[in-house]
C-alpha positions in Angstrom: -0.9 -12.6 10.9 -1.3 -9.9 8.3 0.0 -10.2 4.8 0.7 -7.8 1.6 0.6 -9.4 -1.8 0.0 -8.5 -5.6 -0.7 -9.4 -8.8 1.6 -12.8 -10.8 3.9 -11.7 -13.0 4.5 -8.4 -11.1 6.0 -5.6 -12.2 7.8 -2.6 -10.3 4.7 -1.0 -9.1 3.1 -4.3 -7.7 6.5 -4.5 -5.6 6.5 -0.9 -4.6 3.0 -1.3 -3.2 4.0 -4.4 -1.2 6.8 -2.7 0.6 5.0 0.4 0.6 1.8 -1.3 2.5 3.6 -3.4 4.6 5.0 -0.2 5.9 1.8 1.4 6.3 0.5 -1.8 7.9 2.7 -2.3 10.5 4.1 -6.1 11.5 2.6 -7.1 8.2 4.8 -9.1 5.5 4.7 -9.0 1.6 4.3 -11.7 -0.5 5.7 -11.8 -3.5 4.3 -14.3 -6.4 6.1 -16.7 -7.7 6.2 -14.7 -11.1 7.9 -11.8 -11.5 9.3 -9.4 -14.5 12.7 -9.8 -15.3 14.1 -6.3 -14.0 11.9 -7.0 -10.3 13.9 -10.4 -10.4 16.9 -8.8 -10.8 16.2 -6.2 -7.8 14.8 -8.8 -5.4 18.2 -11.0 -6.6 20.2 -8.4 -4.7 17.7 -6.2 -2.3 15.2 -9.3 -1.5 16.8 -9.1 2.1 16.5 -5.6 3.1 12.8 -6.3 3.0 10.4 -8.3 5.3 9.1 -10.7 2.0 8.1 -14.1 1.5 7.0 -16.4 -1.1 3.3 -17.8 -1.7 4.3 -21.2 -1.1 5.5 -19.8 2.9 2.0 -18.4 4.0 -0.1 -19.8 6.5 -3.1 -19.2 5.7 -4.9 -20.7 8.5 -2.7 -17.9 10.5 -4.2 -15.1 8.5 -6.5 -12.6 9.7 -6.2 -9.6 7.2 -5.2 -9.3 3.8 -4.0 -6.2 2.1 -4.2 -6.3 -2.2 -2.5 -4.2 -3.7 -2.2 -3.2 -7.6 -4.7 -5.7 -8.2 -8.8 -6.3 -8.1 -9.2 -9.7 -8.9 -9.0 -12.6 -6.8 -7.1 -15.0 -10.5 -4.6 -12.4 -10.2 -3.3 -13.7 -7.0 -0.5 -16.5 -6.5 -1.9 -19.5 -4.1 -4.5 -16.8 -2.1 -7.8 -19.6 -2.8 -7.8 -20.8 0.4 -7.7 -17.4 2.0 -10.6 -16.4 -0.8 -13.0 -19.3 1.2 -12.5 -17.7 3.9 -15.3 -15.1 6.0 -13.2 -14.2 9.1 -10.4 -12.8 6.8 -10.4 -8.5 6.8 -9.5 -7.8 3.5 -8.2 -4.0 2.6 -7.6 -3.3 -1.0 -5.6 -0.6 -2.6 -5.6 0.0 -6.7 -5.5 2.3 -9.4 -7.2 0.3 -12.0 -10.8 0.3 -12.3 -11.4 -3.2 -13.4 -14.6 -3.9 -11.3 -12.9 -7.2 -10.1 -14.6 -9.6 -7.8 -12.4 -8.9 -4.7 -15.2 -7.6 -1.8 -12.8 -5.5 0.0 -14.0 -4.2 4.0 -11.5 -1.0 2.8 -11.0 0.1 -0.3 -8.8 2.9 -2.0 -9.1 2.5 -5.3 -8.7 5.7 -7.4 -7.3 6.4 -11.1 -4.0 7.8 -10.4 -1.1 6.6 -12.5 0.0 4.3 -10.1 -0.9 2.6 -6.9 2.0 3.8 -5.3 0.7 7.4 -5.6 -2.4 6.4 -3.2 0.1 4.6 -0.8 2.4 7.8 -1.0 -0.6 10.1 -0.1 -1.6 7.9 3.3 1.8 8.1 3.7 2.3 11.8 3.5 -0.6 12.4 6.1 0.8 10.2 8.7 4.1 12.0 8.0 6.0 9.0 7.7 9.9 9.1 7.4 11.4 6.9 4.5 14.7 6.6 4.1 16.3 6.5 0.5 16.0 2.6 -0.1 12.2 2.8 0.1 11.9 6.6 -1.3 14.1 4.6 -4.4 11.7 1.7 -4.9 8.5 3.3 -4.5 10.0 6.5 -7.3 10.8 3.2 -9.7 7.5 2.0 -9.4 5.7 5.1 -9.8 7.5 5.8 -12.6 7.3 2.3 -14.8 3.3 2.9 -14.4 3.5 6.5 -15.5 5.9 6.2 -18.1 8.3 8.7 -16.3 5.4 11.0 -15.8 4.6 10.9 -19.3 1.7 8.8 -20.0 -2.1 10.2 -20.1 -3.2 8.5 -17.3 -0.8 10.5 -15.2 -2.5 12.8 -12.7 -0.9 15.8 -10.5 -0.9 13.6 -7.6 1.3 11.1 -9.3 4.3 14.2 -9.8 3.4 15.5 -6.6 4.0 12.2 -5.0 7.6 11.5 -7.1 8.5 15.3 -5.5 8.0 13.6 -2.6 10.1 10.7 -3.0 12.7 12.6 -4.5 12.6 14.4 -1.4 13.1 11.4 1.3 16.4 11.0 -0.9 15.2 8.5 -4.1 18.4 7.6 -6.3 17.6 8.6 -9.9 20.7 6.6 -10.5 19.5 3.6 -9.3 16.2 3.8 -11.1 17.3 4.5 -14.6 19.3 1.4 -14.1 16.4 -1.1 -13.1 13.5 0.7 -15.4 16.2 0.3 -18.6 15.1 2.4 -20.9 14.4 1.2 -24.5 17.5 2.5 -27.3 17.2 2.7 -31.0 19.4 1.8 -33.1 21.7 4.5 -33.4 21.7 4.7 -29.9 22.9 0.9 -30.1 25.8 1.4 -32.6 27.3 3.9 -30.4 26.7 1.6 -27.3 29.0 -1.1 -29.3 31.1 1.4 -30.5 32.3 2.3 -26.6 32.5 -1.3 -25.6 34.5 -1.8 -28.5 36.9 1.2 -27.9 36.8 1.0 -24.2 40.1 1.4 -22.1 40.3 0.3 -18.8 42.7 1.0 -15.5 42.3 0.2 -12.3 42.4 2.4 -9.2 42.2 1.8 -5.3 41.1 -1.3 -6.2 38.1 0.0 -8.7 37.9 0.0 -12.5 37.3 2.9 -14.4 36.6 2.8 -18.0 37.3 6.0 -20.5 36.1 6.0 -24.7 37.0 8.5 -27.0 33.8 8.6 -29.1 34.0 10.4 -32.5 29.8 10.0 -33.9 29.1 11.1 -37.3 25.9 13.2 -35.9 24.7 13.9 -32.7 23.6 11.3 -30.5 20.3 11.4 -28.8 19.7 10.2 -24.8 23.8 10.1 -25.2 23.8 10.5 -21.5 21.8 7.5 -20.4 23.8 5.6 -23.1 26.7 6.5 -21.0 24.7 5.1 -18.0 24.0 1.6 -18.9 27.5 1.4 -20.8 29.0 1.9 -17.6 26.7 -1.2 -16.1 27.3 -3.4 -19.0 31.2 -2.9 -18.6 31.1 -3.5 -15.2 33.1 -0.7 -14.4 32.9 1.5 -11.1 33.0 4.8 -13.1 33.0 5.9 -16.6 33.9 9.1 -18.5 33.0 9.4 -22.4 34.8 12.0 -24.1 32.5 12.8 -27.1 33.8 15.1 -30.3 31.5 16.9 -31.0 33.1 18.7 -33.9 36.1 20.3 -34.9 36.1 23.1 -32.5 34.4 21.5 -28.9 34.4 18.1 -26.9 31.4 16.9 -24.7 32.4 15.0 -21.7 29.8 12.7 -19.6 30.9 10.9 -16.4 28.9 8.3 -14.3 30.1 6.8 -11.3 28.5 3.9 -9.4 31.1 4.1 -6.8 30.1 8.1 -5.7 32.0 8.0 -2.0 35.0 7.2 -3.9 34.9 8.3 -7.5 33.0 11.7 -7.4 32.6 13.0 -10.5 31.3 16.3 -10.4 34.4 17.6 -8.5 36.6 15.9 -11.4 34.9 17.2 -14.6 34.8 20.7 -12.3 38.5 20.8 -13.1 37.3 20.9 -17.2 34.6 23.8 -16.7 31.8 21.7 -16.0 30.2 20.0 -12.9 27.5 17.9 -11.3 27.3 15.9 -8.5 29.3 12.6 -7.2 27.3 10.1 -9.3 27.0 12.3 -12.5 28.6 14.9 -14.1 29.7 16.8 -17.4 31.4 19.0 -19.3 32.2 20.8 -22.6 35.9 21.6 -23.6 37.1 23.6 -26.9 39.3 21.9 -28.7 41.7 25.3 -29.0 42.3 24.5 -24.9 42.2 20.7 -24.7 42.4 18.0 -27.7 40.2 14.6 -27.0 43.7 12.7 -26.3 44.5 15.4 -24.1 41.3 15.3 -22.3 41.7 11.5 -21.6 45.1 12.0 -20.3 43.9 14.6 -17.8 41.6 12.5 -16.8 43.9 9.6 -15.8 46.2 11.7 -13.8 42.7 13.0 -11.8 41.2 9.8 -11.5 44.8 8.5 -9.8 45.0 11.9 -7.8 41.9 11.7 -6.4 42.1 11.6 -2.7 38.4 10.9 -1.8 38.7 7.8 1.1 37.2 4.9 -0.1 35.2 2.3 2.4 36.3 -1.2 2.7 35.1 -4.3 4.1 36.8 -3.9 7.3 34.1 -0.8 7.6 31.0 -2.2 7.5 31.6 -6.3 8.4 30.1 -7.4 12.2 32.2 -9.2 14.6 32.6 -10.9 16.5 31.1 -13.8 14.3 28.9 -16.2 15.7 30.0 -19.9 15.5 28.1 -23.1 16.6 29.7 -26.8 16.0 28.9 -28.7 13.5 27.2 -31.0 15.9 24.9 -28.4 17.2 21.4 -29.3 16.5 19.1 -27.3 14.2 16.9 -26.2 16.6 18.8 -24.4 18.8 20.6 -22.8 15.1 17.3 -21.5 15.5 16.8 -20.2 18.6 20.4 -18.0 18.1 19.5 -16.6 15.0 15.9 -15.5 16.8 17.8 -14.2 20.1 20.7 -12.5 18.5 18.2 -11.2 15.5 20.5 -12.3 13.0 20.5 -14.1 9.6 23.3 -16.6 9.2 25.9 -18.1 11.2 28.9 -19.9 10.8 29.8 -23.6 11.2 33.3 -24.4 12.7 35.7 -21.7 14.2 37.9 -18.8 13.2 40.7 -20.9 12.0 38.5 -23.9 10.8 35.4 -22.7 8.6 33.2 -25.7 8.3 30.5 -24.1 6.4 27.1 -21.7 7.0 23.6 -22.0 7.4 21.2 -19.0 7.0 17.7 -18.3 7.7 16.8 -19.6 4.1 18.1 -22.5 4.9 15.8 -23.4 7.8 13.0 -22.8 5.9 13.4 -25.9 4.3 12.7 -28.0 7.4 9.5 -29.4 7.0 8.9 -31.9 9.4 9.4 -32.2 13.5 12.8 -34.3 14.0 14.6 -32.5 11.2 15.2 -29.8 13.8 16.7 -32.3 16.2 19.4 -32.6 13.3 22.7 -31.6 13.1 23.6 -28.2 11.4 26.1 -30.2 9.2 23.1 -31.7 7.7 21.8 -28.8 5.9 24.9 -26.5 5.9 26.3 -24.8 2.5 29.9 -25.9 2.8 32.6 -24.4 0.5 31.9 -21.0 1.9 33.5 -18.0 -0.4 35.5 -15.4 1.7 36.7 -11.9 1.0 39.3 -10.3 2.5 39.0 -6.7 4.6 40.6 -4.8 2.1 38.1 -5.5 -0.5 35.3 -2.7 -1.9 31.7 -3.1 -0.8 31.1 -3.1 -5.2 33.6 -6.2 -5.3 31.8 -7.7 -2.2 28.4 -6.7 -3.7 29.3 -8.2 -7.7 30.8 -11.5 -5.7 27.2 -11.9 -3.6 25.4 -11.5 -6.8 27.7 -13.9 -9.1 27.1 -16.3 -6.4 23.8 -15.5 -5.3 24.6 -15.3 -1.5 24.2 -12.9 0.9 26.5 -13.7 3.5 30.9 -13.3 3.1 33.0 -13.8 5.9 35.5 -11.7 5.9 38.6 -13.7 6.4 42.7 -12.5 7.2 45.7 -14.2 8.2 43.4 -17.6 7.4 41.3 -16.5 10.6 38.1 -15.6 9.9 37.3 -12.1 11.7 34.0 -10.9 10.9 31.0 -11.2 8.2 29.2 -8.8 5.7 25.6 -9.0 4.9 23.9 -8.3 1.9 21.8 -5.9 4.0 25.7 -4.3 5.1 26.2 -3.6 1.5 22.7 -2.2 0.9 22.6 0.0 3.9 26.0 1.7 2.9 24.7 1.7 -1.2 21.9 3.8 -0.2 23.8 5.9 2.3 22.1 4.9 5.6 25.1 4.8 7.7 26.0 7.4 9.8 27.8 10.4 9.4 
């Protein structure tokens, strides 16, 4: 067994160089401390699956026969790693970008002073000619840029832009990592963030909510545009346009969408003069051809015209579902989700939902006879269902309100298949097919 693990309290670089190494060491798993910042624990709350991770407290260290370190020289730095540290017959590789002269005695060792470790990773990565898709590209561009201050620090190097080219490249969403990094506002930047949730009106298309502000500043607004982007996350609204006036004689209008295959913005603000792509767009109107009520009007008639098909549910759940009785013992729970390769199952039948138990689950059995044990014994009953019709974003916001990662989708009270949160990331981060 080979494992990948970093520095407590880990930040976005630590957890891009797990994922990154495990992929460069193949069949390894990451380990993730214990303690984690706040915007990694709100990632792993909603992408933890979609990566082969575990917790300190899982390893079996007697198991282990190489250890990769990553973001981190020092052996204090590590969460529960001691009895691996007494160990001789243990390979250890070792991958950083600070130059702390720690007291880890690595058999490989890249450490160099780039601006981040995921720039080293990225390199090796590069000369094998890897293929990431835009999930990983995504993570490792987040990390890179929290350690480099968006390329902006001095300890940046030209490997460390070279290598965010490169993500960019394999398809890394600049959408999705202005939203985790959450960039610090002042305080003008705050009133006019309070001002739009103040002013904010709200309808509802095709099932997805769509918030447009009128916003009359008395000066111009700095960073207005990634105002508009985490306004649109704290409304909780699938798209957002801010019509801003920015005098007597032009408007300034800035649209974001979260929900790009079905709100694409650039092709509506198009219709103003301006443009961009699905996610983000904008435009700038005189006042002489279109007055800020005016504008929002328009916008409301595109926003319900907009023809763009919109994926449900129905698209992306798996059936058929698989069912065992309640009766069934725990071990052979087990031995389904290990043949079929899958994560959860159901408890009951497709007219009688008992409950669910997921691979989490059985990684609470601890001792021997446990797994001779019934599956109603350590079942989560009261098990939330969606319906087909519903959005992947509605499916995704109900999975993290809840903190699950299985729905079965349920119609006519029959249940008739199950989305993952793995379904929801896969379409997210457009990895389905064409």
């Amino acid at each position: 067994m080979q494992i990948v693990t970093t520095h407590k309290n880990t930040d976005f670089d630590a957890l891009a160089s797990v994922i990154g190494a495990s992929l460069l060491y193949p069949d390894s798993v990451g380990v993730v401390p214990t303690s984690v910042n706040n915007n990694v624990a709100k990632f792993l709350s909603t992408h933890k699956t979609a990566f082969n991770i575990i917790l300190p407290s899982e390893v079996k260290h007697d198991e282990v026969t190489r250890l990769i370190v990553v973001d981190t020289d020092q052996w204090w730095r590590l969460d529960r790693m001691e009895k691996i540290r007494e160990r001789d017959d243990v390979e250890i590789c070792l991958w950083d970008h600070h130059l702390n002269g720690g007291d880890i005695e690595a058999d490989f060792r890249c450490q160099e002073p780039v601006g981040a470790t995921v720039t080293l990773l990225v390199r090796e990565m590069k000369q094998r000619r890897m293929n990431l898709n835009s999930l990983v590209s995504t993570v490792l561009l987040i990390g890179l840029y929290e350690d480099t201050g968006h390329l902006s620090y001095p300890s940046t190097k030209a490997e460390d832009a070279a290598a965010a080219s490169y993500l960019l490249a394999n398809g890394a969403d600049l959408n999705v990592a202005s939203f985790f990094l959450n960039p610090p506002y002042e305080e003008v930047q705050r009133d006019i963030l309070l001002a739009m949730m103040q002013d904010t009106e709200k309808i509802t298309h095709n099932h997805l909510t769509i918030g447009i502000d009128i916003l009359r500043p008395d000066k111009k607004v700095p960073m207005l545009a990634a105002i508009v982007s985490m306004y649109r996350t704290i409304i909780n609204a699938d798209a957002v346009f801010v019509i801003c006036v920015n005098d007597e004689k032009s408007c300034t209008i800035i649209g974001r969408s979260g929900a790009v295959r079905m709100i694409n913005v650039g092709r509506i603000l198009h219709q103003f003069g301006g443009g961009g792509h699905p996610g983000a767009g904008s435009a700038t109107t005189r006042n002489g051809d279109y007055q800020p009520e005016q504008i929002k009007q328009q916008l409301i008639e595109l926003i319900k015209q907009n023809k763009v098909g919109g994926v449900t549910i129905a698209d992306l759940m798996s059936f058929p579902v698989a069912f065992v009785d309640s009766s069934t013992p725990m071990s052979k729970v087990r031995d389904m989700m290990q043949k079929q390769k899958i994560r959860g199952i159901l408890v009951g039948s497709e007219d009688n939902l008992e409950g669910i138990i997921v691979l989490w689950d059985l990684k609470k059995l601890k001792l021997d006879k446990q797994w001779k044990s019934p599956v109603k014994a350590f079942m989560a009953r009261n098990v939330a269902t969606i319906p087909p019709d519903f959005k992947p974003g509605q499916a995704a916001q109900m999975m993290i309100k809840k903190n699950i990662g299985h729905l079965p989708v349920s119609h006519n009270n029959k249940i008739i298949g199950i989305v993952t949160r793995t379904d929801i990331i896969t379409y997210f981060y457009g990895m389905l097919p064409d």
